[in-house]
C-alpha positions in Angstrom: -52.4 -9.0 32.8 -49.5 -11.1 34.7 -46.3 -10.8 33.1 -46.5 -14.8 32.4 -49.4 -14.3 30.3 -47.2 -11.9 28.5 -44.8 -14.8 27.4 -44.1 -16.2 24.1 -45.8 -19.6 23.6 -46.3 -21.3 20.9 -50.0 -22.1 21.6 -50.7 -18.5 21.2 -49.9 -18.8 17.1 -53.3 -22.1 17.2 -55.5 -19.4 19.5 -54.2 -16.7 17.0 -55.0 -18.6 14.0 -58.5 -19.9 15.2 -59.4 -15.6 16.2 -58.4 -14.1 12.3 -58.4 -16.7 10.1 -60.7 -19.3 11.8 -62.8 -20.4 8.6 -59.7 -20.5 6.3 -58.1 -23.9 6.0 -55.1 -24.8 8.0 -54.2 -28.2 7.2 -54.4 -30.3 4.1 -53.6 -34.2 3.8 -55.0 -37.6 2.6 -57.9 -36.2 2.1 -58.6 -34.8 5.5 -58.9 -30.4 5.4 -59.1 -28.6 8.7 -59.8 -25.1 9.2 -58.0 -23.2 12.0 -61.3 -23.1 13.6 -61.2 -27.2 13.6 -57.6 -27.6 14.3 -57.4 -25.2 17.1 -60.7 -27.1 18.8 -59.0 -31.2 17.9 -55.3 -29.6 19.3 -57.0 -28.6 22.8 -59.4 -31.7 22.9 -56.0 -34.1 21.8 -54.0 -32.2 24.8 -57.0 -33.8 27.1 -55.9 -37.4 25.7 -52.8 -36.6 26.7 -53.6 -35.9 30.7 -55.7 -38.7 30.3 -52.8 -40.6 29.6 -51.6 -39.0 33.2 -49.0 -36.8 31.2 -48.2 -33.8 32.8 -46.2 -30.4 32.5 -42.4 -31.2 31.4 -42.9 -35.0 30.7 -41.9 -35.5 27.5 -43.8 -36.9 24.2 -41.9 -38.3 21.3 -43.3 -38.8 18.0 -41.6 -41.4 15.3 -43.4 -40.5 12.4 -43.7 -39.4 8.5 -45.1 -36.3 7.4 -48.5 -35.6 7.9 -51.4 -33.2 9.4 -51.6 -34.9 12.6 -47.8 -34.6 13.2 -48.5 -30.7 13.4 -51.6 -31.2 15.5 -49.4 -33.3 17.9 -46.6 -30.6 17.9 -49.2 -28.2 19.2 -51.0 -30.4 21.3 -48.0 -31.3 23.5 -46.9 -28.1 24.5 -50.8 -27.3 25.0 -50.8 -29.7 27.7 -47.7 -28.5 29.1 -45.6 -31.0 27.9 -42.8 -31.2 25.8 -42.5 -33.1 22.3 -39.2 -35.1 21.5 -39.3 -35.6 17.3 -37.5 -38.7 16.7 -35.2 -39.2 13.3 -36.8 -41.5 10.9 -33.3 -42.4 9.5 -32.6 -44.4 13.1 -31.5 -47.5 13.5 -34.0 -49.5 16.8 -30.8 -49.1 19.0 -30.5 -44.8 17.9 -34.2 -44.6 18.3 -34.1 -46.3 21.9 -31.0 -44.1 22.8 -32.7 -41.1 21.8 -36.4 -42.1 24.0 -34.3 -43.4 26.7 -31.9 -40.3 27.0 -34.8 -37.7 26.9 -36.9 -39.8 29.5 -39.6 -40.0 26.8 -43.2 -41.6 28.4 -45.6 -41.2 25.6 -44.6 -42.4 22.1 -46.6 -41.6 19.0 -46.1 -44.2 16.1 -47.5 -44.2 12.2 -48.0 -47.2 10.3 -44.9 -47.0 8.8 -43.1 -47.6 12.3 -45.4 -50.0 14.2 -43.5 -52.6 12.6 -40.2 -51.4 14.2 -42.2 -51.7 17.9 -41.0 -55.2 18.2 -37.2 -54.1 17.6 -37.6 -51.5 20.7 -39.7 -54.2 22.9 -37.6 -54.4 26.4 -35.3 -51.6 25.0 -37.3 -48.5 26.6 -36.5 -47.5 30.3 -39.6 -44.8 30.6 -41.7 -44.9 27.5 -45.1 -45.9 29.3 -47.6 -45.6 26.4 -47.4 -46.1 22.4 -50.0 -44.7 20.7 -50.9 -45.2 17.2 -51.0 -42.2 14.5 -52.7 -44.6 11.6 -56.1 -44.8 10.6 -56.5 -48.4 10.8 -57.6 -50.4 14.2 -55.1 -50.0 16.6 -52.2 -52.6 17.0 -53.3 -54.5 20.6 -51.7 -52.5 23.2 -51.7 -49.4 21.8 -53.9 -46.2 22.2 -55.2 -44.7 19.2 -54.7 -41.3 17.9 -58.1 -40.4 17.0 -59.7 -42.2 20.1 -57.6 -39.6 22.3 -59.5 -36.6 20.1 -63.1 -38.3 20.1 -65.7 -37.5 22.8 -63.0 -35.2 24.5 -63.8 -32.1 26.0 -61.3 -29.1 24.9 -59.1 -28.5 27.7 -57.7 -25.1 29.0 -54.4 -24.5 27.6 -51.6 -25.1 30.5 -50.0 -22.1 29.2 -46.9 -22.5 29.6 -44.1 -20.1 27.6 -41.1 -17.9 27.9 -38.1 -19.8 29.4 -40.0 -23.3 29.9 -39.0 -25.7 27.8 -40.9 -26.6 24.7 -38.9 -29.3 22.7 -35.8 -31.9 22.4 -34.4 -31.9 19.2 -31.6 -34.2 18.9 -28.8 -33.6 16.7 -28.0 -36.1 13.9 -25.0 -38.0 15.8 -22.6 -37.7 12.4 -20.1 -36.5 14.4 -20.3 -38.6 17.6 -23.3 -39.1 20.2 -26.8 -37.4 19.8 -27.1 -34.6 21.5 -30.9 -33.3 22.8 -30.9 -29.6 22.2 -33.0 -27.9 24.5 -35.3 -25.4 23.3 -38.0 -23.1 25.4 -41.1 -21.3 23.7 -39.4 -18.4 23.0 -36.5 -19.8 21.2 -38.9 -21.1 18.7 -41.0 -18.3 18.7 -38.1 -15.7 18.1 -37.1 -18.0 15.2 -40.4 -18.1 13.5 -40.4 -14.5 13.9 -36.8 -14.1 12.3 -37.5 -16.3 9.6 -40.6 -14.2 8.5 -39.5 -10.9 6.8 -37.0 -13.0 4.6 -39.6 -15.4 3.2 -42.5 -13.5 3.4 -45.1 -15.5 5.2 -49.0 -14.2 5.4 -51.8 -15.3 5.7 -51.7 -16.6 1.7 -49.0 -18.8 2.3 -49.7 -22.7 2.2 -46.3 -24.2 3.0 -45.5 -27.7 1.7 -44.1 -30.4 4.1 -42.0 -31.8 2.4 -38.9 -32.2 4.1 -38.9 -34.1 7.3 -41.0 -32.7 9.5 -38.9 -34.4 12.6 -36.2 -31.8 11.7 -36.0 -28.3 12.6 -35.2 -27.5 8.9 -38.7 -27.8 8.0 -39.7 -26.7 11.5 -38.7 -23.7 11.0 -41.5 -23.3 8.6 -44.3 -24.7 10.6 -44.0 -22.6 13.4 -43.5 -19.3 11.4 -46.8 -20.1 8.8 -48.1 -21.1 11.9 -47.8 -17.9 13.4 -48.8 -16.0 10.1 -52.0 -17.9 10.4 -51.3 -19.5 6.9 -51.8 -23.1 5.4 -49.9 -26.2 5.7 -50.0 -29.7 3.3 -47.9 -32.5 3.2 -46.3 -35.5 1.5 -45.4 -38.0 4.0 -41.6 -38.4 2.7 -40.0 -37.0 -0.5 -39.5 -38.3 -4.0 -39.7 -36.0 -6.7 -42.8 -37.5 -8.5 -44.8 -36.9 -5.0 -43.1 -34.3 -4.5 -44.4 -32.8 -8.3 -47.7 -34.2 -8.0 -48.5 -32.2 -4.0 -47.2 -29.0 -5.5 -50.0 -29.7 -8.6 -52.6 -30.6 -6.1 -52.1 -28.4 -3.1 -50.8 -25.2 -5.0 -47.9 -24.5 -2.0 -46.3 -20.9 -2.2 -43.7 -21.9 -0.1 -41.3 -24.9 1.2 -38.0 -25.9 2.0 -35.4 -28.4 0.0 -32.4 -28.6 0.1 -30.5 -28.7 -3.3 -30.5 -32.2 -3.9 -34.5 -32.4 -3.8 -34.4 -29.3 -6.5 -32.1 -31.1 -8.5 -33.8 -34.4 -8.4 -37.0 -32.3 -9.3 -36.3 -30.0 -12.4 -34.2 -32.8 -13.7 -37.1 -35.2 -13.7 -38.1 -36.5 -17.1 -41.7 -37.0 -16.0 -41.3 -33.0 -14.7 -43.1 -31.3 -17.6 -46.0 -33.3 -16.7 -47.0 -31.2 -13.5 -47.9 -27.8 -13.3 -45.2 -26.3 -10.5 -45.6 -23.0 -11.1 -47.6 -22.1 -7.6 -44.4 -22.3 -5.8 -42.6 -18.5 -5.0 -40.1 -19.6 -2.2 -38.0 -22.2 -1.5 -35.4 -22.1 1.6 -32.2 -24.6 1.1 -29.4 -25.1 2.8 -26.7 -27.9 3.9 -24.8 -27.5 0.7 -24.4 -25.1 -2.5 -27.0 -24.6 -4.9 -25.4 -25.6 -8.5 -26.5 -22.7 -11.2 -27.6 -24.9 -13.2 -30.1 -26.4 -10.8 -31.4 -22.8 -10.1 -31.5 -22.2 -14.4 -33.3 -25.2 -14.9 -35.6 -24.1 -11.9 -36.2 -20.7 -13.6 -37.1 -21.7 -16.6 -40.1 -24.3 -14.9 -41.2 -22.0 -12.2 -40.6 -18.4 -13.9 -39.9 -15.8 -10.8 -39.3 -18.4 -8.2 -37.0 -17.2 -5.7 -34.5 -19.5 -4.1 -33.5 -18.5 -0.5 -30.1 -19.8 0.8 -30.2 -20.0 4.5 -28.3 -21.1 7.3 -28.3 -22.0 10.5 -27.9 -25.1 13.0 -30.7 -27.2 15.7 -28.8 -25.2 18.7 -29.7 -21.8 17.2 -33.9 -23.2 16.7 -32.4 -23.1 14.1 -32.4 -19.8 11.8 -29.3 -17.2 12.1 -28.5 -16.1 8.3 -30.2 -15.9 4.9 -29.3 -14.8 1.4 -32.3 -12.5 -0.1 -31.2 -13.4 -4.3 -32.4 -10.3 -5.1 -29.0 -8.6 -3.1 -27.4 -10.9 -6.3 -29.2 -8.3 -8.6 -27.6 -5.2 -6.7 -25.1 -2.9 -8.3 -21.9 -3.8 -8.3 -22.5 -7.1 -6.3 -19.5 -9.4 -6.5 -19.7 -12.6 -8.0 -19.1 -14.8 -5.2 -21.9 -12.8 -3.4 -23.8 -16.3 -5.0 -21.5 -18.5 -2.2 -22.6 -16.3 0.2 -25.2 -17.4 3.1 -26.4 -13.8 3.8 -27.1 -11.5 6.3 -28.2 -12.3 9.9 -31.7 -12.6 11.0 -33.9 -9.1 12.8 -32.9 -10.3 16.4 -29.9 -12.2 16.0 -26.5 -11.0 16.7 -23.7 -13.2 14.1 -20.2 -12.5 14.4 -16.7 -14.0 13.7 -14.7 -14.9 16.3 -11.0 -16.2 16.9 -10.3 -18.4 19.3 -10.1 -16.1 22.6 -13.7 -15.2 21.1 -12.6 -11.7 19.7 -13.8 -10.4 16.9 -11.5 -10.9 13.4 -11.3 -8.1 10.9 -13.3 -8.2 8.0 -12.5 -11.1 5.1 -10.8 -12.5 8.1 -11.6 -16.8 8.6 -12.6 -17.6 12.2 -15.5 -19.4 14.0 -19.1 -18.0 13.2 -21.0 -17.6 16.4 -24.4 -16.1 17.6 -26.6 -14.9 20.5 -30.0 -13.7 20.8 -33.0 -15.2 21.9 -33.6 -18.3 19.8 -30.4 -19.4 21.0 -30.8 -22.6 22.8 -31.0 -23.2 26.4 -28.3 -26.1 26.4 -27.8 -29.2 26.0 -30.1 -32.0 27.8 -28.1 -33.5 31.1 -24.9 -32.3 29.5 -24.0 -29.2 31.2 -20.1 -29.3 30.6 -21.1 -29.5 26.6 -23.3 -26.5 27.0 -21.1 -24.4 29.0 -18.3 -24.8 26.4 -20.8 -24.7 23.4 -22.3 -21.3 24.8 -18.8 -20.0 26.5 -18.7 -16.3 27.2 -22.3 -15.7 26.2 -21.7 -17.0 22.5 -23.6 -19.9 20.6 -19.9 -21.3 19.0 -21.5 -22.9 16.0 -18.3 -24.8 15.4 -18.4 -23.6 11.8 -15.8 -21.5 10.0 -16.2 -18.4 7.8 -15.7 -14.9 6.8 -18.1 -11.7 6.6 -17.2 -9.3 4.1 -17.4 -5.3 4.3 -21.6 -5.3 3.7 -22.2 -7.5 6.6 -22.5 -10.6 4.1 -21.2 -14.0 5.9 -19.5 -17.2 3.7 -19.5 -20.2 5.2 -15.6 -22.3 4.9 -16.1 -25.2 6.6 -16.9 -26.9 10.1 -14.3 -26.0 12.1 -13.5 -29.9 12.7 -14.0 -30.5 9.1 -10.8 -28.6 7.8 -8.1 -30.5 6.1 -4.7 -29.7 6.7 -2.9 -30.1 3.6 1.5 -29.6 4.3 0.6 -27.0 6.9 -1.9 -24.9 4.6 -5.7 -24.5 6.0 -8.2 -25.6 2.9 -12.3 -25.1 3.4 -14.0 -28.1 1.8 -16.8 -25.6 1.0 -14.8 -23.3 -0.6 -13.5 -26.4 -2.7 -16.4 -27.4 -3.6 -18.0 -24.3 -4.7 -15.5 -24.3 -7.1 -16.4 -28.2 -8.7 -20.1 -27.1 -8.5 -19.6 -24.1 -10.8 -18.7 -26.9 -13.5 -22.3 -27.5 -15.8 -21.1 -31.1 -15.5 -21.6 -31.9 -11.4 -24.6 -32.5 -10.3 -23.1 -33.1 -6.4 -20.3 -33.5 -4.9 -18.4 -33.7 -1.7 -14.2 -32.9 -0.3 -12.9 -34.8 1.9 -9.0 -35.0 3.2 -7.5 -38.8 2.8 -4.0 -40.1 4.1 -1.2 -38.4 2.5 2.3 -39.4 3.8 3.8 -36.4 2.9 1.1 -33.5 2.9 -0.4 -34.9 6.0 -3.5 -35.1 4.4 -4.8 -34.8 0.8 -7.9 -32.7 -0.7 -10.2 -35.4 -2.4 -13.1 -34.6 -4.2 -16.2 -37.2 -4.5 -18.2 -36.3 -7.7 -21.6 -37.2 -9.5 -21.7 -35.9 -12.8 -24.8 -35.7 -14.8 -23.8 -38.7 -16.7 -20.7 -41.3 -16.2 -18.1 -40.6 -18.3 -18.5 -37.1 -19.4 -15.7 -35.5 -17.8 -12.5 -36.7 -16.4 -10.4 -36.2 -13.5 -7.9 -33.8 -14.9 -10.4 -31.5 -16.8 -12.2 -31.0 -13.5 -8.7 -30.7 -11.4 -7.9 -28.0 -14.0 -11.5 -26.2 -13.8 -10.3 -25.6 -10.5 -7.2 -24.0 -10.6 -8.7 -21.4 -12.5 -11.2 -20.5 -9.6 -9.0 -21.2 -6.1 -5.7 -21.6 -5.1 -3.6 -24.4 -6.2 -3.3 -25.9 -2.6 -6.9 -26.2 -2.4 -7.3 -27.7 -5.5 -8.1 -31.5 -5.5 -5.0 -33.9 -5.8 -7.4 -36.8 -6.6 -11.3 -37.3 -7.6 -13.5 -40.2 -7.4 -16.5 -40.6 -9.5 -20.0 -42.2 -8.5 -23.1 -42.4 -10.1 -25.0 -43.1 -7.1 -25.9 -40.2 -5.0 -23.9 -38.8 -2.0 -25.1 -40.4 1.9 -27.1 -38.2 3.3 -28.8 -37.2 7.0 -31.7 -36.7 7.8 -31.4 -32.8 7.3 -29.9 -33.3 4.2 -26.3 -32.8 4.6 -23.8 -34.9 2.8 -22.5 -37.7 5.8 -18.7 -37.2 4.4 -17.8 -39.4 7.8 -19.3 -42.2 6.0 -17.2 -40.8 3.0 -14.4 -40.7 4.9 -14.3 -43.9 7.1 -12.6 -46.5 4.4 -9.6 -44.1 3.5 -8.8 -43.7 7.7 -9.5 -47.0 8.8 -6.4 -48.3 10.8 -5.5 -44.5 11.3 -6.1 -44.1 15.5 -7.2 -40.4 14.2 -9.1 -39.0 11.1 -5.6 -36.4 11.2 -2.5 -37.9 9.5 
């Protein structure tokens, strides 16, 4: 056997699936049930479409799309013919969405119904997308191909089998801090994640994971490619709500999923919620900000024995490096902050704390968090000065701040750009507010620094309680001070009782949050 055959592909987890667990079903949406058998047989006979449609190894395939079955036929289908898929953020704006096809040299675009209407806004906008075709089951829009139509009366072809080191996908970042970036990952960056991610959520061939985060996001990703390889089930909602949301995990019975704690919170705190039966969920992965104990209360008492699984990790990393088992929150003598903590590193990756000549700080010590192994990216697409100070002296430099403590447990602080500077002292926004979410009061929130002609800049926290009114600035200032230091503590608050902006992944967009305190500043640093 060659030593390319040897390679990690992603193809290898459908031709898996399809040889142990071909008769079991792999797919479940809108009323459509494939078994791996079925999907492994549409995903080689779609790949044909695609060379029909002259692509060819390394062209690139984007997808603007909600959730659904066929989005996970198509990102199997793509690398099957040897291409590459592009998932494109359903948040964009036409102008973002034409950046992102243009940039990657995208020539094949699939659409849903939901985005054919957008077509028009992206009509002499595209520089290289050659071909739109049409993910919906209705007739296709004139001019475009149709999804099924590349399956039908197609003859399976041979996979192109391509792995290793060849690139498998563009995933751009989110652009809240400046431009999109394409993050280049191969087939075994996305293979070693899915087998990282595996021992710390379990994943067999029982698991039926529920889309129901983005699926154009590596969050959610993540999960596809490890069930994937565990020759498990998938179902879907096409975008989430929390009645959908409720009514799938009823219907579909999922084991597993990912949300990240504002989806949780918007589900246990559902009046409608003790009208679904939720109890077939066991593990949910969340991230991009703390998990309130309440939330996780409320969640115990609906789903009895669910486990909630903080992980962390970025799009450059493919995109697992730590997670929190809550069963280390059970140990003997575990601290009580243990609960901010965002766990231990994955089986094959390498996490440490650096300063900044990329030396290692003593424990308890902040500095930047940074990675290597082999889901660590290959770069960034046609910016090689980015990527060679991004993965400087052999390190992925996540750009985020934190500490590990004695038993190898890592706390996240802050983004490294995100840190206020308060009259010359260093405060964490995380570290802030993990404080305010530890009142039973705060359903979200988010600190940000403002002007401050003195201090330079002032901690400011943004908060939505679980009902206006019901606490006041100065109760939740003091709250704090009996958690953190007084110079973290927040100098003002600001109450809303609409929820925080988010990105697509989820995170809280605090440069929205930011932007009407600093404008006329030239810099976001007073």
């Amino acid at each position: 056997m060659s030593s390319r055959a040897m390679q990690m592909r992603l193809t290898h987890m459908v031709q898996r699936g399809a040889q142990v667990n071909g008769k079991r079903v792999v797919s479940d949406f809108a009323g459509r049930r494939h078994t791996w058998a079925r999907f492994a047989d549409r995903v080689a006979r779609l790949a044909t479409g695609l060379g029909e449609l002259d692509v060819k190894a390394g062209d690139r395939v984007a997808i603007l799309a909600l959730n659904s079955d066929r989005y996970l036929e198509f990102f199997f289908a793509v690398p099957w013919a040897g291409a590459v898929f592009v998932p494109v953020n359903t948040r964009l704006a036409p102008p973002e969405i034409a950046y992102w096809l243009n940039d990657s040299g995208s020539e094949v675009l699939f659409v849903d119904d939901t985005f054919v209407p957008m077509l028009p806004a992206l009509e002499g906008k595209l520089e290289t997308v050659r071909q739109v075709v049409y993910l919906g089951d209705d007739t296709a829009p004139e001019g475009l191909g149709h999804y099924e139509g590349l399956i039908q009366d197609r003859a399976p072809r041979e996979d192109a089998g391509r792995g290793g080191d060849d690139l498998a996908g563009l995933f751009y970042t989110g652009g809240t801090t400046g431009v999109s970036k394409g993050v280049m990952l191969s087939h075994s960056n996305l293979v070693m994640n899915a087998l990282n991610i595996t021992p710390f959520l379990h994943f067999d061939p029982w698991t039926n994971w529920l889309h129901a985060a983005p699926m154009f996001h590596l969050a959610d990703g993540a999960g596809a490619f490890a069930v994937a390889m565990a020759g498990g089930s998938h179902c879907f909602i096409p975008g989430f709500d929390p009645v959908t949301a409720m009514a799938a995990i009823q219907q579909y019975r999922p084991s597993h999923c990912v949300m990240v704690p504002t989806m949780v919170n918007m589900v246990v705190n559902h009046p409608g919620v003790g009208n679904y039966d939720l109890t077939s969920l066991q593990k949910v992965l969340y991230g991009a900000s703390p998990m309130p104990r309440a939330v996780i209360d409320r969640a115990l008492q609906l789903m009895p024995g669910i486990s909630f699984i903080h992980g962390y990790g970025q799009t450059e990393s493919a995109p697992f490096l730590t997670a929190l088992d809550p069963r280390h929150l059970e140990e003997p003598g575990a601290p009580d902050d243990r609960r901010n903590s965002i766990g231990h590193s994955g089986p094959a990756v390498e996490v440490r704390v650096l300063d900044g000549n990329d030396r290692e700080v003593p424990v308890g010590t902040v500095g930047e968090i940074c990675a290597r192994g082999m889901n660590v990216m290959q770069g960034y697409w046609k910016k090689p000065e980015l990527t060679a100070e991004t993965l400087r002296n052999g390190w992925l430099h996540t750009g985020d701040g934190g500490y590990m403590d004695e038993d190898g447990f890592l706390y996240i602080v802050d983004r490294v750009k995100d840190m206020i500077i308060s009259g010359g002292e260093n405060v964490y926004s995380a570290e802030v507010e993990n404080a305010i979410h530890q009142h039973p009061d705060v359903v979200e929130c988010a600190v940000i620094g403002i002007p401050h002609e003195k201090w330079g800049e002032q901690v400011h926290a943004i908060v939505r309680p679980n009902q206006p009114g019901i606490i006041t600035a100065e109760a939740l200032m003091a709250f704090c001070h009996d958690l953190i230091a007084n110079y973290k503590c927040p100098r003002s608050v600001e109450f809303t009782d609409t929820p925080l902006p988010l990105s697509g992944a989820g995170k809280i967009l605090k440069t929205e949050l930011r932007q009407p305190y600093w404008d006329g500043y030239d810099k976001a640093v007073n």
